[in-house]
Every structure is written in structure tokens, then in C-alpha cells.
C-alpha positions in Angstrom: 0.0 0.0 0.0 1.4 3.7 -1.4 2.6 5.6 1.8 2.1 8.7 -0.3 -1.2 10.3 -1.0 -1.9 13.5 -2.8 -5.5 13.8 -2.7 -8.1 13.5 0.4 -11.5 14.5 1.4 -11.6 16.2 4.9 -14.5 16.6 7.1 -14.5 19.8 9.7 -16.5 20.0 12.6 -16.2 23.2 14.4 -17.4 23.2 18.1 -20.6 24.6 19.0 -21.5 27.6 21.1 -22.6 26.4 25.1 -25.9 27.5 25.7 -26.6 31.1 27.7 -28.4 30.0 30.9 -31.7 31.2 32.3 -31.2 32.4 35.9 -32.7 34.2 38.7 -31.0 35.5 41.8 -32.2 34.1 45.0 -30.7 35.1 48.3 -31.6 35.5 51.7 -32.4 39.1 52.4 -32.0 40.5 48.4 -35.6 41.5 48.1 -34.8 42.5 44.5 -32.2 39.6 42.9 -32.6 40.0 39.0 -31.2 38.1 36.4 -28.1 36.2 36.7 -27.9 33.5 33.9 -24.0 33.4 32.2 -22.9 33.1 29.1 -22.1 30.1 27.0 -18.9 29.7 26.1 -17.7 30.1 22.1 -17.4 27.1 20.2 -13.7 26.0 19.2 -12.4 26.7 15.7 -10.9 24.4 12.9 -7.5 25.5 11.3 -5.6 23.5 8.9 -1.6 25.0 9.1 0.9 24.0 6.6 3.6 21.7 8.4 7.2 20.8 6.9 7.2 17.4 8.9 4.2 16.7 7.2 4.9 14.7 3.8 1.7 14.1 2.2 -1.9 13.7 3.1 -1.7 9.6 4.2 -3.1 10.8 7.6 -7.0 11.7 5.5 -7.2 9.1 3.5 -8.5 6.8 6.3 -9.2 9.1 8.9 -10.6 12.1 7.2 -13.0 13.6 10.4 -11.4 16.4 12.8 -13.8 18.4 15.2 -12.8 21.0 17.6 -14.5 21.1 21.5 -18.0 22.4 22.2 -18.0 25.9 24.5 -19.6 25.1 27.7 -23.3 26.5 28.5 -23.6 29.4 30.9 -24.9 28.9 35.0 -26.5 30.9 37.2 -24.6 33.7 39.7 -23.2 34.9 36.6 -21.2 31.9 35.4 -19.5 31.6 31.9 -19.1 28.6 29.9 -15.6 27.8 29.3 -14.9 28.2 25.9 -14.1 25.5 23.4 -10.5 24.5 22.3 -9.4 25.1 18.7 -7.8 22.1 16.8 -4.9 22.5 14.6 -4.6 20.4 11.7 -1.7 20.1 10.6 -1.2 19.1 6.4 2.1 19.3 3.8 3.3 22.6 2.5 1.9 23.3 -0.8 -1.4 21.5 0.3 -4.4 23.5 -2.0 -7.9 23.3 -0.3 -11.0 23.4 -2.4 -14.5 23.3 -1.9 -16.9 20.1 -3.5 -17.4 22.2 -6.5 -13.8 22.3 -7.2 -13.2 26.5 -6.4 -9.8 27.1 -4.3 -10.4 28.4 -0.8 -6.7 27.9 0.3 -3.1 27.4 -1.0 -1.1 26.5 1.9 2.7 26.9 0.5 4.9 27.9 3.3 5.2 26.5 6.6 3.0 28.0 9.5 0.7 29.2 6.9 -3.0 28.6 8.5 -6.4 28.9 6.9 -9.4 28.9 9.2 -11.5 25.8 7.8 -14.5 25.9 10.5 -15.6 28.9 12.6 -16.7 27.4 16.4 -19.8 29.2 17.2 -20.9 31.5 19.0 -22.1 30.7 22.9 -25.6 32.4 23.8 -26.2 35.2 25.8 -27.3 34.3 29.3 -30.9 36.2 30.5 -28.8 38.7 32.1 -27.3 40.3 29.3 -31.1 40.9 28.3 -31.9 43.0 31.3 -32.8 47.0 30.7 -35.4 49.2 31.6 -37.9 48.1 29.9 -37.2 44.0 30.6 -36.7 43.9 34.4 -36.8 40.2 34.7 -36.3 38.9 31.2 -37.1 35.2 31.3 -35.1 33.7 28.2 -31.6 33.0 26.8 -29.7 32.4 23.8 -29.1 28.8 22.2 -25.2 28.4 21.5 -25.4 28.6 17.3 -24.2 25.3 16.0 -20.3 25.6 14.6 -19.7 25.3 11.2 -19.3 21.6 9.3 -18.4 21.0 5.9 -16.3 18.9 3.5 -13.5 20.3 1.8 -11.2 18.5 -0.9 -7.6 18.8 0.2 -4.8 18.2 -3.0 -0.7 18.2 -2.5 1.4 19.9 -4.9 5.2 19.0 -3.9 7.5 22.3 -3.4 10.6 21.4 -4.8 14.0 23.0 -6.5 13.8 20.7 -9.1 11.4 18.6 -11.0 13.1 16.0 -13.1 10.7 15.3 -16.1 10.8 12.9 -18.8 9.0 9.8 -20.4 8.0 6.8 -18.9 11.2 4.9 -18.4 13.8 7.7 -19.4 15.8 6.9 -16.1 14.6 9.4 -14.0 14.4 7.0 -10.7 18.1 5.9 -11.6 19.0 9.1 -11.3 17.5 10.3 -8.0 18.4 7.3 -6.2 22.3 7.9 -7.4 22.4 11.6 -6.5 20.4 11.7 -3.3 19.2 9.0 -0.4 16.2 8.7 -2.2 15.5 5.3 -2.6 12.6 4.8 -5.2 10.9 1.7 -6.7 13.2 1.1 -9.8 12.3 -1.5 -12.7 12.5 -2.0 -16.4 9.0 -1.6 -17.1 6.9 2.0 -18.2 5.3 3.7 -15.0 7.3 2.1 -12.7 7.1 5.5 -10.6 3.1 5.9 -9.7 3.8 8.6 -7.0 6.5 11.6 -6.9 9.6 11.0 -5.0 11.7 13.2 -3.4 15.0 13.8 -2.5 17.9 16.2 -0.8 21.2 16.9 -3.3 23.7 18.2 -1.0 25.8 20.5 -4.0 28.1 22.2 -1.7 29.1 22.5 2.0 26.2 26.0 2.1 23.4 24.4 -1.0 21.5 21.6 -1.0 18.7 21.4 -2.7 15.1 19.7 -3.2 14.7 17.3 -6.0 11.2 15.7 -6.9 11.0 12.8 -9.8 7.9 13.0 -11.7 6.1 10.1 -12.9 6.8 9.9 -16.5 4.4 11.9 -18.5 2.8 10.6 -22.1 1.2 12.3 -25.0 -2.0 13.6 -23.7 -0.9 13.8 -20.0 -2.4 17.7 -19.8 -5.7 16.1 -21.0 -5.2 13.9 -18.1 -4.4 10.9 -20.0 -2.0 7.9 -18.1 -3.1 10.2 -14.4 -1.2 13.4 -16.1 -3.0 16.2 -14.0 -2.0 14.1 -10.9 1.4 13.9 -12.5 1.3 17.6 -13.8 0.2 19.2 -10.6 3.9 18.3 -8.7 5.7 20.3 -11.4 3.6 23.5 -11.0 6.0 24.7 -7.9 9.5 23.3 -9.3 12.1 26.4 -9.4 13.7 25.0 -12.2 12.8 21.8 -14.7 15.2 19.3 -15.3 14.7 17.2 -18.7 15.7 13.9 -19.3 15.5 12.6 -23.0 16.4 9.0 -23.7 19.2 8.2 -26.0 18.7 4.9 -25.8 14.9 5.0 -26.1 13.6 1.5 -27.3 10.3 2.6 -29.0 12.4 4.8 -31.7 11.4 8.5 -30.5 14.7 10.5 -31.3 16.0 13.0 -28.5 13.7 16.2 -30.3 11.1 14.4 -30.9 10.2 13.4 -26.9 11.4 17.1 -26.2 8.7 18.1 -28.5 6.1 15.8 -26.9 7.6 17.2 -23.3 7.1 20.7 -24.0 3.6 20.4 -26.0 2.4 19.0 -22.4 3.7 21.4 -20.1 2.5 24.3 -22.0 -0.6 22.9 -22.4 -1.5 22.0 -19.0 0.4 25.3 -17.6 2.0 28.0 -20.3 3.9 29.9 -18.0 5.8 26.5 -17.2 7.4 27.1 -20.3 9.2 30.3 -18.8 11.0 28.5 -16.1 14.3 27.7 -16.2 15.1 24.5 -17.7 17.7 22.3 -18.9 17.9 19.3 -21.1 19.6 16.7 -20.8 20.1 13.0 -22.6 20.2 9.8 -20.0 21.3 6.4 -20.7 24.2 7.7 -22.5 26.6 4.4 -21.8 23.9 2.2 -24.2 23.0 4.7 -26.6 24.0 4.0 -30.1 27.3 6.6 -31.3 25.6 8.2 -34.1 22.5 9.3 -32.2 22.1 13.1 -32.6 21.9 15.0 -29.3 23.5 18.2 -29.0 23.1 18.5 -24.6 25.1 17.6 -22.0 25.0 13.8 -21.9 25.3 11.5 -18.2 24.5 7.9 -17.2 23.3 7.3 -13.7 24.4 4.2 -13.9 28.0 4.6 -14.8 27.7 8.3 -12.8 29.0 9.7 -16.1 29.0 13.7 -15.8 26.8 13.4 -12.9 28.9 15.7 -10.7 29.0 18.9 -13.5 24.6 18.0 -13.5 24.6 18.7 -10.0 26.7 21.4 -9.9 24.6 23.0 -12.8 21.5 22.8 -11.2 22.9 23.9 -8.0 23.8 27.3 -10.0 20.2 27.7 -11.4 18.4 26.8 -8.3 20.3 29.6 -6.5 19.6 32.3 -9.3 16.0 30.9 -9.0 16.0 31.6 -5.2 17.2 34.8 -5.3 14.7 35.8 -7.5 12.1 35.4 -5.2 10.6 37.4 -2.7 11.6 35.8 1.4 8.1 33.8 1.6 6.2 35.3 5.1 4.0 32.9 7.2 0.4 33.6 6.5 -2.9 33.5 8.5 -5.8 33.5 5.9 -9.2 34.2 7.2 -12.7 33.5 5.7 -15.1 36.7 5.9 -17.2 36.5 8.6 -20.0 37.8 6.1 -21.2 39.9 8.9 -22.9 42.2 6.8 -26.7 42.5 5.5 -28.3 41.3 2.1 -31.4 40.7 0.4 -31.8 37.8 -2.4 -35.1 38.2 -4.2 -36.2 34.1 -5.3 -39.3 35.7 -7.0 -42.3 38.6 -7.1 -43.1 37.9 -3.6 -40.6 35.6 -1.9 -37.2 37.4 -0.4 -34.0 35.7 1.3 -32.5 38.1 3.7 -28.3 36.7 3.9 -25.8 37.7 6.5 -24.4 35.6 9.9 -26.0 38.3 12.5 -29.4 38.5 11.4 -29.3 34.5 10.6 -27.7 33.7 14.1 -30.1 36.4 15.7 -33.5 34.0 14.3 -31.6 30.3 14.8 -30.5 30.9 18.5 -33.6 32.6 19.9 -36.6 31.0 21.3 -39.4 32.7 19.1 -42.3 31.5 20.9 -41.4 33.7 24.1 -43.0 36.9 23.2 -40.2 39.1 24.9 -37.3 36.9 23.0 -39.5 37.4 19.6 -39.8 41.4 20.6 -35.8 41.6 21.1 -35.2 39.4 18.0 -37.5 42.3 16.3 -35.7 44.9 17.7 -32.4 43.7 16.6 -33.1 43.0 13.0 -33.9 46.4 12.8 -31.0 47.8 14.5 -28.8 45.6 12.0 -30.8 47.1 8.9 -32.7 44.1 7.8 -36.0 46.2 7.3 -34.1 49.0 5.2 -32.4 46.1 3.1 -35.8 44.5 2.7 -37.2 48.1 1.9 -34.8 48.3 -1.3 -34.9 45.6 -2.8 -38.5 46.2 -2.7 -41.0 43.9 -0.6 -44.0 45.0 0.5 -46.4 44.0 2.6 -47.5 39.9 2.5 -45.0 39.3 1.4 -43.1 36.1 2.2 -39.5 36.4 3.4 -37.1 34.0 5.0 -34.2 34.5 7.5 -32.7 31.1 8.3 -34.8 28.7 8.6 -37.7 31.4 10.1 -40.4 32.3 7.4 -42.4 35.4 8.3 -44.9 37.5 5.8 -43.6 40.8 5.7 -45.4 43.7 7.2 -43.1 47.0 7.3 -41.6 48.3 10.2 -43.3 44.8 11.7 -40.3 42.2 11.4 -40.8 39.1 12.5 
């Protein structure tokens, strides 16, 4: 069974919000108590934070569920509910999250870069935050709102210096196994590599550098023919490209010929992969026939032929492809919280109103209490549902839904 895995499903379950709490002081000689209910304590969030000791999403593939704690509900004498704890999840660097629809959401490159996957939510007010002149005894509380749960698709694209590239069977395992520890699967068959392998090429006593063998790509690969976007995918973050062409190739292709096919899939599948720096090179050179035609620099991993001038050569090009780039900054990507008020018309009469306060205000109320339903009203108002619900023109009968609440519309009468 592959110990490397490049594509997962992943379940989040944030924690829910504890319950507010419905309370009444009660002590000996306090002739007037009033409300003492707590607050429940926030639900815990879900972040998923690029990790470098991380090597590739195995750890989902079996196990794809992580949920973060549920805040504790509010008690009476004015007790908060401990708040829920956040869960880290930790996934490779370059790990691209995207929704079931296939948009990104995510591209978690460098390491300590976090993206908040599930927002915990919120705990409920406890009856004495309802308390004012005109409620002296207010006998409700908020519900904690239920934290967020969804199902991402998670997909690995390896960060490496250099991607070695090349045809089924062009040597490209021989290679990385000779210049690094890397010790892949190695055979005289086509797609003996099913899965990139990496290893570390130490070129000097200060450079080493990252190399990543591709599985070999075929005609059609950036159609996705023989797995190519899986293939493809691993070569999008390479600093520099690394060609092999066989010279000793058994099926007759000549040197140009699989450079041709090479290139026509890279700058299908990506263009600008065309622009990176590359360099070609012809393998097997210690079986290939003395009058092929091959004007590169020539090796043979198996007889190390030129193999430390390669390294060498590539150590010079990764470094000039380093110090192009800007020093990559650890990130912390947040969703919007969508805070803010909007109106969907579905048809002549039927209106949607959208936004997290006036949806949470509706879910985490009890609307059959007449005092609850009269604050619920109030604070609608005061976050400008009624004005939104004024332009975008309903009027009166009118059917409109917050949530899972359906109310005709009467205005200045929400709810």
C-alpha cells in the first residue's frame, strides 16, 4: 500500500457555542435579585496550518474527520461557559484546499501558513445580558449557534527546487536514487514510478537542494491521459525543470522528438511553465548508439557519467531561481465572517434576507417567548434588515425567509 497520498476529502466539525443560561438570583435578604444567567462559552475553531514534517496527506485518507470542542453552556450567579479549544490540523506545504465544487479556498505553501476551515460558534447570551429598563426580569436565553461543518477536498502539490521530467522509463528514478538517499521503486518496465519521490542533493558545504522525480508523462498527460494532471500538478511549484530525453529509447522517439512531446504537455497543462528555467539533458548515455544526434550535456546514472557537473549546474540555477524570489512570510488566511446584510429576491413575492447576525439572531432565539421574539425584532432592525428588505422592494404579504424562520412581511413589523 502507497505511503504517499496526494489527494483526500476532509470533514471539519467546528465546536458549537454552550448555551446562555436562564437564571434568577435568589438570596436571603435581596428582596430584589434579578437576572443572573451566564454566558455560554464560544465554540472552538478548525484551522488547517501548513507543516514541513508533514509529507503528504496519508493521515486523511483513512481518517478524514477532525472536530474541535464544544464551549460550555452558561450557569447561574453569573457563570461563563468555558470556551471550546481550537484544533490545529496540521497538512504538507503546498497543500491547495478546495470546496466540492472544485473553487480554491486555500493554498497553503509555506510553513506555519493557517487557513481557518471551520468557525466554532458563537455561545448564547445568558438572561442577564437581556436586562434593561424596559425588561426587568427577562425570562429567556440564547441557544449556543451550531459551529460550522463541511467537506473540503484537500490536494498536494510538492515544493521542490527541481522537478526531473521525462518519459516513462527515461531513467529518471536511476537518477534520483544515485544523487540523493532517495530510494525509489526502480524497474525496467513503463510507469514504474506511480507517485513523486523526493530527495535532498547536497551541492556544496552551504546548498543543498530539493529534487522531486515525476512520474513519466505521455502524449495527452495535460488532458489527463496515463493520471497526467495528478502527474502535472507536482511540477507547478519546481524552481527549475530538469529534462531527461532517452538516448537509448527502445520505442524509436529520437531526442527532439520526446522534447517536443515534453514541452507540447507542459504548456498545455500550464504555459507559463514554459518560462521557467530548464535544462535538457540525454540519460542512458553508456547504451545509446554513437551516431545518435543529441547536441546536450549527456550522463549515465548508472555509470555516474558527468553526474557531478549536473549537480553542480543545477545547484547554480536553483540559487539564481532563489534569489529571485521574494523571502516567503507565514500567513494566516481568514474567511469573511459575512457579517454584513443582504437581500436575495427568489421571485415577485418571496425574499432571502443573507448575513451571519441577522441569521444567528433567528436560529439561536426562542421565538415562541413573546419578549425573545420582541428583542429578536428589535435587533433586526437595528442591524438594517427592514431597510435592506425596503430596497430591494418587498412590500407588505410578502413572504421572506431568514434562516430557517419564514415570516410575511409587514413594514416596520419584522418578524
Amino acid at each position: 500500500m502507497s505511503s504517499f497520498v496526494d489527494e483526500s476529502g476532509l470533514h471539519i466539525k467546528a465546536g458549537d457555542g454552550g448555551a446562555g443560561c436562564v437564571s434568577m438570583r435568589r438570596e436571603a435578604h435581596v428582596a430584589k435579585g434579578g437576572p443572573d444567567g451566564g454566558d455560554g462559552g464560544n465554540g472552538g475553531d478548525v484551522w488547517l496550518v501548513a507543516d514541513h514534517n508533514v509529507a503528504s496527506l496519508l493521515g486523511f485518507r483513512d481518517f478524514p474527520h477532525r472536530r474541535a470542542d464544544n464551549g460550555v453552556h452558561g450557569q447561574g450567579s453569573g457563570k461563563h461557559g468555558r470556551a471550546g479549544a481550537s484544533t490545529d490540523v496540521p497538512v504538507p506545504e503546498g497543500t491547495i484546499v478546495k470546496d466540492q465544487d472544485g473553487n480554491v479556498l486555500a493554498d497553503l505553501v509555506t510553513h506555519g501558513d493557517r487557513w481557518l476551515a471551520g468557525r466554532g460558534g458563537e455561545g448564547g447570551k445568558g438572561n442577564a445580558r437581556f436586562l434593561s429598563n424596559k425588561r426587568r426580569a427577562p425570562n429567556w436565553a440564547e441557544q449556543g449557534e451550531v459551529g460550522e461543518e463541511v467537506w473540503y477536498k484537500l490536494e498536494l502539490r510538492l515544493a521542490a527546487d527541481v522537478a526531473i521530467i521525462g518519459l516513462p522509463n527515461v531513467g529518471k528514478s536511476t537518477l534520483i536514487s544515485v544523487i540523493s538517499a532517495a530510494k525509489p521503486k526502480i524497474a525496467d518496465y513503463q510507469f514504474t514510478t506511480l507517485e513523486p519521490n523526493l530527495g535532498v542533493v547536497r551541492v556544496d558545504d552551504r546548498t543543498e537542494m530539493v529534487v522531486a522525480d515525476i512520474p513519466g508523462l505521455i502524449e495527452g498527460a495535460s488532458d489527463g491521459r496515463g493520471l497526467g494532471h495528478q502527474f502535472l500538478r507536482h511540477v507547478e511549484r519546481a524552481r527549475v525543470l530538469l529534462v531527461l530525453v532517452d538516448l537509448a529509447a527502445y520505442d524509436l522517439m529520437s531526442p527532439e522528438e520526446q522534447l517536443e512531446t515534453l514541452l507540447t504537455e507542459l504548456g498545455n497543462y500550464q504555459p507559463d511553465l514554459l518560462e521557467r528555467p530548464r535544462l535538457v539533458v540525454g540519460s542512458r548515455c553508456d547504451v545509446a548508439h554513437p551516431d545518435i544526434e543529441f547536441e546536450g550535456m549527456r550522463i549515465s546514472a548508472v555509470t555516474r557519467e558527468r553526474l557531478d557537473e549536473l549537480v553542480r549546474i543545477l545547484g547554480t540555477m536553483v540559487v539564481e531561481a532563489r534569489e529571485t524570489e521574494s523571502e516567503p512570510s507565514t500567513k494566516v488566511i481568514h474567511r469573511p465572517a459575512g457579517d454584513s446584510v443582504g437581500v436575495e429576491k427568489i421571485d415577485e413575492s418571496t425574499y432571502v434576507v443573507i448575513g451571519r447576525n441577522a441569521e444567528r439572531a433567528v436560529a439561536v432565539n426562542d421565538l415562541t417567548n413573546p419578549d425573545a421574539l420582541d428583542y429578536v425584532r428589535g435587533k433586526l432592525k437595528s442591524i438594517g434588515v427592514d431597510r435592506a428588505l425596503r430596497r430591494a422592494g418587498a412590500r407588505d404579504g410578502d413572504t421572506v425567509h431568514i434562516g430557517e424562520l419564514a415570516f410575511e412581511y409587514e413594514e416596520e413589523n419584522l418578524a
